[in-house]
C-alpha positions in Angstrom: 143.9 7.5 86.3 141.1 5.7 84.6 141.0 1.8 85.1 142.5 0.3 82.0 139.5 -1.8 80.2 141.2 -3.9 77.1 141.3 -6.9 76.1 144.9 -6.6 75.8 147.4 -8.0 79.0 147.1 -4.9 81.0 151.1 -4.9 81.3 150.7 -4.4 77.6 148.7 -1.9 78.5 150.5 0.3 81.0 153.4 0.0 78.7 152.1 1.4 76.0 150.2 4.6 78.1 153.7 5.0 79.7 155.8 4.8 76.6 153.6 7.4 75.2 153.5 9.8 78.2 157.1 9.6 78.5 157.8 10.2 74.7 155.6 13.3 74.8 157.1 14.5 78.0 154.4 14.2 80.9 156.9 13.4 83.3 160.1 16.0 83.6 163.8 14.5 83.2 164.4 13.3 86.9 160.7 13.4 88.1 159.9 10.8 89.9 156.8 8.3 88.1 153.8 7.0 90.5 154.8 4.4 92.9 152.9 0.6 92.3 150.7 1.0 94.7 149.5 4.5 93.4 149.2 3.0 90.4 148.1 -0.3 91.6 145.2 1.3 93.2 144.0 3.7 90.4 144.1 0.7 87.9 142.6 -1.5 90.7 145.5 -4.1 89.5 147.9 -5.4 91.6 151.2 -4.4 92.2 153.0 -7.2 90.9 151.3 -6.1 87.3 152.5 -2.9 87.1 155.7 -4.0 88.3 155.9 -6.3 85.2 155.1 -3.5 83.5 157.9 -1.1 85.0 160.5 -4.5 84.0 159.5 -4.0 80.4 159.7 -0.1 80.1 163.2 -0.4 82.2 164.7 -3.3 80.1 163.7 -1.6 76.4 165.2 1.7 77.9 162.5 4.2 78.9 162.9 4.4 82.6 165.1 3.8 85.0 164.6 1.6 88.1 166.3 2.6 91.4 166.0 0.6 94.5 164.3 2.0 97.2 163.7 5.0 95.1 161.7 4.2 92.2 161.2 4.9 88.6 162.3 7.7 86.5 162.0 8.2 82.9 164.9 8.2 80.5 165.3 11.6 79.2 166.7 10.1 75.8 162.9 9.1 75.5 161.5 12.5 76.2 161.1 14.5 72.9 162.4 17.8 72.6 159.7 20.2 71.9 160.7 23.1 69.4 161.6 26.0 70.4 162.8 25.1 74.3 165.2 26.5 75.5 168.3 25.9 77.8 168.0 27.0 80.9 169.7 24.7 83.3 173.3 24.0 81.8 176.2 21.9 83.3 179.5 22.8 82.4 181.8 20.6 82.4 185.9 21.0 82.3 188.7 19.2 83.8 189.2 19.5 87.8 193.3 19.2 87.0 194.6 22.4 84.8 196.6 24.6 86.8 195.6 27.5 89.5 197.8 29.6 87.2 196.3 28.4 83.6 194.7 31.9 82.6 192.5 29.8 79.7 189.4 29.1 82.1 189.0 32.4 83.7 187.8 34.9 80.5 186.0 31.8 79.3 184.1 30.8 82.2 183.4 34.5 83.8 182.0 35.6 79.8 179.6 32.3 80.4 178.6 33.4 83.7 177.9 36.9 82.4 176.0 36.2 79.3 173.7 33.5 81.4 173.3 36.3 84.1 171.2 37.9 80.9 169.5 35.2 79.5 168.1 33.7 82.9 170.8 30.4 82.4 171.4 29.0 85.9 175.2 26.9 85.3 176.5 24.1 87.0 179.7 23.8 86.9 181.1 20.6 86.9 185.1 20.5 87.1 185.9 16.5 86.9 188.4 13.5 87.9 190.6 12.5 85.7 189.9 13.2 81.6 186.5 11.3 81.3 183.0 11.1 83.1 183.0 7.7 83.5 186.2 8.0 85.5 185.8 7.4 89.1 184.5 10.2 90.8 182.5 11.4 88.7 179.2 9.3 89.7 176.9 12.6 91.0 177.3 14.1 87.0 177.2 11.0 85.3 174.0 10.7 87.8 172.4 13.8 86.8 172.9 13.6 83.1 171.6 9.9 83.0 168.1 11.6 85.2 167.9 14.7 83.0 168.7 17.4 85.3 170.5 19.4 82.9 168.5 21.0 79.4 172.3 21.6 78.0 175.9 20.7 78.3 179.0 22.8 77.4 182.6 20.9 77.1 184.8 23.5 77.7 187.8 20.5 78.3 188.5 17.8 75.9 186.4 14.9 77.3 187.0 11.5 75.4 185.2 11.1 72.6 184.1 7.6 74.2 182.2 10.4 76.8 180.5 12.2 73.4 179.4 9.0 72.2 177.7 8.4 75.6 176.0 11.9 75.7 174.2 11.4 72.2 171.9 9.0 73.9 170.5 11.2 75.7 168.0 13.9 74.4 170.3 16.6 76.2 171.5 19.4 73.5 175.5 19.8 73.8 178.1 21.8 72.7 181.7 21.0 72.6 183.8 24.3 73.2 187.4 23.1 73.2 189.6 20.8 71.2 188.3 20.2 67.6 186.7 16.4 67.6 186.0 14.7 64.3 182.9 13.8 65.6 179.6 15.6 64.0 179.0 17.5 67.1 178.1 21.2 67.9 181.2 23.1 68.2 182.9 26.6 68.9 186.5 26.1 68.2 189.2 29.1 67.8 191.1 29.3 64.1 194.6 28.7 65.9 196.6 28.2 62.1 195.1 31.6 61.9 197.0 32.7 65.2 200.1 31.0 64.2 199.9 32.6 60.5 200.0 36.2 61.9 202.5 35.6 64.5 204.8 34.2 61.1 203.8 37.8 60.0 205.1 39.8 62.4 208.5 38.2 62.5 208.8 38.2 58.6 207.9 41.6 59.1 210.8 42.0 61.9 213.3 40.2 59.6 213.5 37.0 62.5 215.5 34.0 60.7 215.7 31.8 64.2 212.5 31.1 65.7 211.7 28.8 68.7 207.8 28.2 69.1 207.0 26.8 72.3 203.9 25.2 72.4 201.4 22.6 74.3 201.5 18.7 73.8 200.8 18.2 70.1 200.3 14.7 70.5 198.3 12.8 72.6 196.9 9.2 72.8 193.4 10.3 72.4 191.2 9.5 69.5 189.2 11.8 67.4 190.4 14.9 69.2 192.6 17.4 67.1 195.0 19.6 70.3 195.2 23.5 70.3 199.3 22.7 69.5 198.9 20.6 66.6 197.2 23.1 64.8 199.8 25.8 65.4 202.6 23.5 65.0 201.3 22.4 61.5 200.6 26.0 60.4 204.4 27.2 61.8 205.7 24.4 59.8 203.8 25.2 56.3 204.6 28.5 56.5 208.2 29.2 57.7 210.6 28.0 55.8 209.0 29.8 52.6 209.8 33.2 55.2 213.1 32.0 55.2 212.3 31.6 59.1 214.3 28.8 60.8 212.5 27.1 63.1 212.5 25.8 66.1 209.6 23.6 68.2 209.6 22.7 71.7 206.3 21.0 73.0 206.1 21.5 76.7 202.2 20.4 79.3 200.4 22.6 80.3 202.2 23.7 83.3 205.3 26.5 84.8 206.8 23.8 86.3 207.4 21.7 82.8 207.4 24.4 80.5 210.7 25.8 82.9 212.1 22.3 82.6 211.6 22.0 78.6 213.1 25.8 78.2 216.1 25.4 80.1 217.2 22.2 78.1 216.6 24.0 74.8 218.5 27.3 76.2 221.4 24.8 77.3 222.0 23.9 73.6 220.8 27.0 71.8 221.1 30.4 72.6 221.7 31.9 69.1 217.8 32.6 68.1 215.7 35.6 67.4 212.5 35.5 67.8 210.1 33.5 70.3 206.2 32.1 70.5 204.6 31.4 73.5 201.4 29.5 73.1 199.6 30.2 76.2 200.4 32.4 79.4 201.1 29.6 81.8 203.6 28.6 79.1 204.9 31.8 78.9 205.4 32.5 82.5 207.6 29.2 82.8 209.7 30.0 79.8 210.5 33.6 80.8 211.4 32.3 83.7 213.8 29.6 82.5 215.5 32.4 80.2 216.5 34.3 83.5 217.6 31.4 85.2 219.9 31.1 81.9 220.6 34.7 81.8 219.1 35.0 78.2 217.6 38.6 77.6 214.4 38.6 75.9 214.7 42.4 75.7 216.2 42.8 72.0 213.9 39.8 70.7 210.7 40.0 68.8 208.4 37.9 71.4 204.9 37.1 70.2 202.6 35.6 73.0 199.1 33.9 71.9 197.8 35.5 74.7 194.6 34.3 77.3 194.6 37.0 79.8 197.8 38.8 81.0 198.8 40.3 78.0 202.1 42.0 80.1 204.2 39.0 79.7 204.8 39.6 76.3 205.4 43.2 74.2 203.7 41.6 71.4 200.2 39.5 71.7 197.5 37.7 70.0 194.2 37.4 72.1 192.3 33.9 72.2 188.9 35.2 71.8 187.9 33.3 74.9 184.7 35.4 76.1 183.4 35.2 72.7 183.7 31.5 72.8 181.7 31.2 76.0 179.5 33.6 74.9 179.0 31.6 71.4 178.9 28.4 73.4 175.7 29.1 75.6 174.2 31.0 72.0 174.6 27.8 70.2 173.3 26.0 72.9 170.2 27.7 73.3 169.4 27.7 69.7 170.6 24.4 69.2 167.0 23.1 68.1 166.2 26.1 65.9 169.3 25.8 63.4 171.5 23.7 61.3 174.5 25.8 62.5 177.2 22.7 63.7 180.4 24.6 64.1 181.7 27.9 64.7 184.8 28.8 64.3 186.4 32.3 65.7 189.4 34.7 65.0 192.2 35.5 66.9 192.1 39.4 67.8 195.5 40.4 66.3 196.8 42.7 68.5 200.5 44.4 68.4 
């Protein structure tokens, strides 16, 4: 480095050159910046300058200070040249859905294929609790803050306090989960569109008793729309104009509640004609709730929004979960290129 020769404080000065470096990327998201006394020496300063120096860039936010480790530009400050291109991604979902949840698997193995093909190396990132500032989570919220991701896919529904937090940083994202009312990149799945066919086939099948059973549909989280609520609203609209009775029974994600829920309903009513499973998890617990009560599916019309194992229904309608992978990491990597903010996929109706 040339010695700095200005009649300007030369704190002032290292500032400025830093600010300007980092701004147009000279030092990678987590690189580590010269030490002071590699910097003290090529200036021919002292270290106590360009430690003043450092305190200035750290306190109006382009670097980070860490003790006994030194500085490291923040990536919010790096700009994004056109046209780059993801190729280290973090994905991040929730370390607590169920070994027998079938959403993650066709999601996360179409990710994994499509970045095989497009040279994307994934991290994945399955965290405590249902925020990254939760405890626990201190090695991601660690690497986002240093920049060692160029993308981040949601693929669970993080707080929306946690998509706030990522928009400071220069790191493109895309949410592929819950709808947020935030004006963030998304790949969401048309569920009213799931729960409108489904109405089709038992208007079709002359059903007048339906019970629906379906995730949580409410939830104390702000700004994030659940899979349920959307198919419970559509149901709703749509069934009584069928002359379709219906029936709603919101049960968690899990065999174990959705078992529970079922055999409470099947203890007051057993006079019904058609059912709606929305997941397979939720499926799997109902079913098994209805032999436990001795009900026989056999001579119903059973519809289940299906996410892999399309055998625990005769009827089912596919969440297009690869394509929503695949769509995420697309998005993602073109994410500087476009104007494109959300996509929204179909249901494959399948009978």
């Amino acid at each position: 480095m040339d010695i700095i020769k200005s009649r300007d404080l030369i704190s002032t000065q290292i500032c400025d050159r830093f600010k300007d470096e980092i701004r147009k990327g000279k030092y990678a998201a987590g690189e580590r910046l010269p030490s002071f006394g590699v910097l003290a020496d090529s200036y021919g300063i002292s270290k106590s300058t360009v430690h003043e120096a450092f305190k200035q860039l750290s306190e109006e936010g382009y670097l980070f200070l860490k003790h006994g480790k030194g500085a490291y530009p923040n990536p919010a400050m790096i700009e994004r040249k056109a046209g780059k291109t993801a190729s280290d991604v973090a994905v991040i979902a929730f370390g607590i859905f169920s070994a027998n949840d079938n959403y993650m698997i066709p999601l996360l193995e179409s990710m994994h294929s499509y970045a095989e093909t497009g040279k994307i190396r994934l991290h994945f990132h399955f965290i405590r609790g249902m925020s990254i500032q939760d405890r626990g989570n201190e090695v991601l919220k660690e690497a986002i803050i240093y920049g060692r991701f160029d993308g981040i896919v949601i693929v669970s529904p993080l707080d929306t306090d946690d998509i706030k937090w990522l928009t400071k940083f220069k790191i493109p994202f895309v949410a592929a989960t819950s709808r947020y009312s935030l004006p963030v990149k998304q790949v969401l799945i048309d569920h009213a569109a799931a729960a409108n066919h489904a109405l089709d086939i038992f208007a079709a099948r002359k059903v007048r008793r339906l019970i629906v059973f379906t995730g949580p549909i409410n939830w104390e989280r702000e700004g994030i729309l659940p899979f349920a609520r959307e198919l419970h609203d559509a149901f709703v609209s749509r069934a009584d104009s069928l002359g379709i009775e219906l029936h709603t029974v919101a049960c968690d994600y899990s065999y174990h509640d959705s078992m529970v829920k079922a055999l409470t309903f099947f203890s007051a009513e057993r006079n019904f004609d058609g059912v709606f499973f929305q997941s397979d998890i939720i499926a799997k617990g109902v079913s098994a709730a209805a032999k436990k009560a001795l009900i026989d599916f056999e001579p119903l019309t059973v519809v289940n929004y299906c996410d892999l194992e399309d055998y625990l229904a005769p009827l089912n309608i596919f969440k297009p979960l690869e394509k929503v992978g695949q769509e995420a990491l697309r998005l993602l990597r073109s994410v500087s290129q476009n104007d494109e903010n959300v996509i929204v996929l179909k249901p494959e109706m399948k009978q």
